[in-house]
C-alpha positions in Angstrom: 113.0 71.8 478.2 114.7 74.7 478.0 113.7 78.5 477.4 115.2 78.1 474.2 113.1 75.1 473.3 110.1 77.6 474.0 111.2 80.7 472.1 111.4 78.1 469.6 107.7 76.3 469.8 106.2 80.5 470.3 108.2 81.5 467.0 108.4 79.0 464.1 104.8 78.7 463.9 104.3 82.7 463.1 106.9 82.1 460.7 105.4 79.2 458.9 102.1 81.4 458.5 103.9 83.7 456.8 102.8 81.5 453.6 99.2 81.6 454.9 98.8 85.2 455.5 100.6 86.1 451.9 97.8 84.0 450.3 94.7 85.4 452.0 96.6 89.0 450.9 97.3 87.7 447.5 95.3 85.3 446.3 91.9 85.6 445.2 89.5 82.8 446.8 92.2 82.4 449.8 89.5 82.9 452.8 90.8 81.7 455.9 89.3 83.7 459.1 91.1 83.8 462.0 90.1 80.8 463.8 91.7 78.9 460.5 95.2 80.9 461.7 94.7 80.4 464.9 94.0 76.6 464.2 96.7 76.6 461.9 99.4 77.8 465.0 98.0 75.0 467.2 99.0 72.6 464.5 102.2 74.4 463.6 103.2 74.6 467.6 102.1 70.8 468.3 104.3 69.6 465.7 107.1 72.0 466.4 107.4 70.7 469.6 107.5 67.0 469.0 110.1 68.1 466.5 112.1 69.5 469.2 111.4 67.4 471.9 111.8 63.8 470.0 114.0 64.7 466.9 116.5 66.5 469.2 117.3 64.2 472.0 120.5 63.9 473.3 120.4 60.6 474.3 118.5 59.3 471.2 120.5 57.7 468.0 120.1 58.6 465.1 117.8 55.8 463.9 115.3 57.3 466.7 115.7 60.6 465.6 115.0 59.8 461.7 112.2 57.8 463.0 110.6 60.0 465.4 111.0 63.3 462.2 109.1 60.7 459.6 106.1 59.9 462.4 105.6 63.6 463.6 106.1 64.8 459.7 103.2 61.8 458.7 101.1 63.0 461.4 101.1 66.4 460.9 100.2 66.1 457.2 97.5 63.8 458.0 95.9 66.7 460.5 96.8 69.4 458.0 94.6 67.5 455.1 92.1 66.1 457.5 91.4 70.0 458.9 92.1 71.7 455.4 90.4 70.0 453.1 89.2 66.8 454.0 90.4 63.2 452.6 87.0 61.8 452.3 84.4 63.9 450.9 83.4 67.3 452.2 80.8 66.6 454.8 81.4 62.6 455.7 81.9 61.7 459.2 84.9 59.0 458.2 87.5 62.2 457.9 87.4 62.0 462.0 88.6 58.6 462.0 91.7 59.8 461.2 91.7 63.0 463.7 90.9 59.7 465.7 94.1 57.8 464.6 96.0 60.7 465.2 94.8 61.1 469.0 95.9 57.4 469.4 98.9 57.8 468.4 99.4 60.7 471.3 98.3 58.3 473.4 100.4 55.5 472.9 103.3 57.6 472.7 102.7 58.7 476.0 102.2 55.0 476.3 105.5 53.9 475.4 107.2 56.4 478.0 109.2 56.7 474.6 111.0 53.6 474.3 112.0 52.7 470.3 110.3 49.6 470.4 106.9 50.3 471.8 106.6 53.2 469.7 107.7 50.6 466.7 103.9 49.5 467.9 102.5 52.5 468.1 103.8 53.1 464.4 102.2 49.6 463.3 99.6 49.8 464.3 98.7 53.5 463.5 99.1 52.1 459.7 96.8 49.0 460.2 94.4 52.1 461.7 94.8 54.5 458.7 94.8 51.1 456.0 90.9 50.5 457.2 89.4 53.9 457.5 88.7 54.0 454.0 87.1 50.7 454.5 85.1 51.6 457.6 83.8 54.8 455.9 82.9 53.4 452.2 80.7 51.3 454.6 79.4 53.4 457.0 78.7 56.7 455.1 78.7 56.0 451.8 76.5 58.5 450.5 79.2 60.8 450.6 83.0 59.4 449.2 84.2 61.6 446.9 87.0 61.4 445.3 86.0 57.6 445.5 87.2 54.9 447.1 90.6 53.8 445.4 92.2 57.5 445.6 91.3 57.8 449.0 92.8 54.1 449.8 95.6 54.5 448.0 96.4 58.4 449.8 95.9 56.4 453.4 97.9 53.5 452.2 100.6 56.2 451.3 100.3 57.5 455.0 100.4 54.1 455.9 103.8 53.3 454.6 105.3 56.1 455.8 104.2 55.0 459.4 105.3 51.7 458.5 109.1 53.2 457.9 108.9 54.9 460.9 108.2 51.7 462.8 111.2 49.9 461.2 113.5 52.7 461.9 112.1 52.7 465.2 112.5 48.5 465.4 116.0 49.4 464.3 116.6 51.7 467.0 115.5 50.0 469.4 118.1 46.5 468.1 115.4 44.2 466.9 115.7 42.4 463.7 113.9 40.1 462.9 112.8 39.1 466.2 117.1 39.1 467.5 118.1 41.8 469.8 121.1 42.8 468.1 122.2 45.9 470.5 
């Protein structure tokens, strides 16, 4: 990487709280402390970089690239809600499983060393993850599953599909269709 690719992973997340700290002046009941901004610009910087680092290759296509932005978007708004305010209830222990999902899929990206097909996999299979944590949780805890089971499905199905589209992008990077290498 390059010193620009730093200035830019320091600087956009300050701008991007710019929203967050004109609500807490603004808006009444906007209480974030500053461990929520300072979570806030983990988030922001994490996802700025994968940005950068995946969406901007030089040597990747552009089916990489469109597939790599849809992942690191999905991802990012699945830790944003998860941290913010929680997909399943307010105090159940499901709303890691995704946090979980999320740590997997740095893993297997690191994994795949990158390659458009193996993180095709990582994509699948992040969405089979994110299809049964509702299920796991209405089991495990359910004392506590508000807003109720098929709103919370249908929001991780939702996050499902788009990690679905990213792995078909990512197939079609990578040549495969339909089991054929085509490039």
């Amino acid at each position: 990487m390059k010193r620009k690719d730093y200035l830019i992973i320091a600087l956009a997340p300050p701008v991007l709280l710019l929203g967050p700290l004109t609500g807490q002046l603004t808006v009444e009941g906007w209480n974030w402390t500053w461990h929520d901004f300072v979570m806030a610009w983990v988030v922001f910087a994490i996802t700025t970089a994968f940005l950068r680092f995946l969406v901007t290759r030089p040597v990747a296509n552009l089916a990489y690239k469109a597939g790599a932005g849809l992942a690191v978007i999905t991802g990012f708004l699945i830790t944003w809600i998860t941290m913010a305010v929680q997909i399943i209830g307010e105090d159940n222990p499901g709303n890691g499983l995704y946090l979980l999902t999320i740590l997997g899929g740095f893993i297997g990206v690191g994994v795949s060393r990158f390659q458009a097909a193996a993180l095709a996999r990582v994509a699948f299979t992040m969405a089979g993850a994110l299809l049964l944590i509702p299920v796991v949780a209405v089991l495990a805890w359910p004392a506590d599953f508000n807003p109720g089971y098929p709103k919370v499905q249908m929001l991780s199905s939702g996050f499902a599909a788009m990690f679905i589209a990213a792995g078909l992008i990512f197939r079609h990077a990578a040549g495969v269709v339909r089991g054929i290498k085509t490039a």
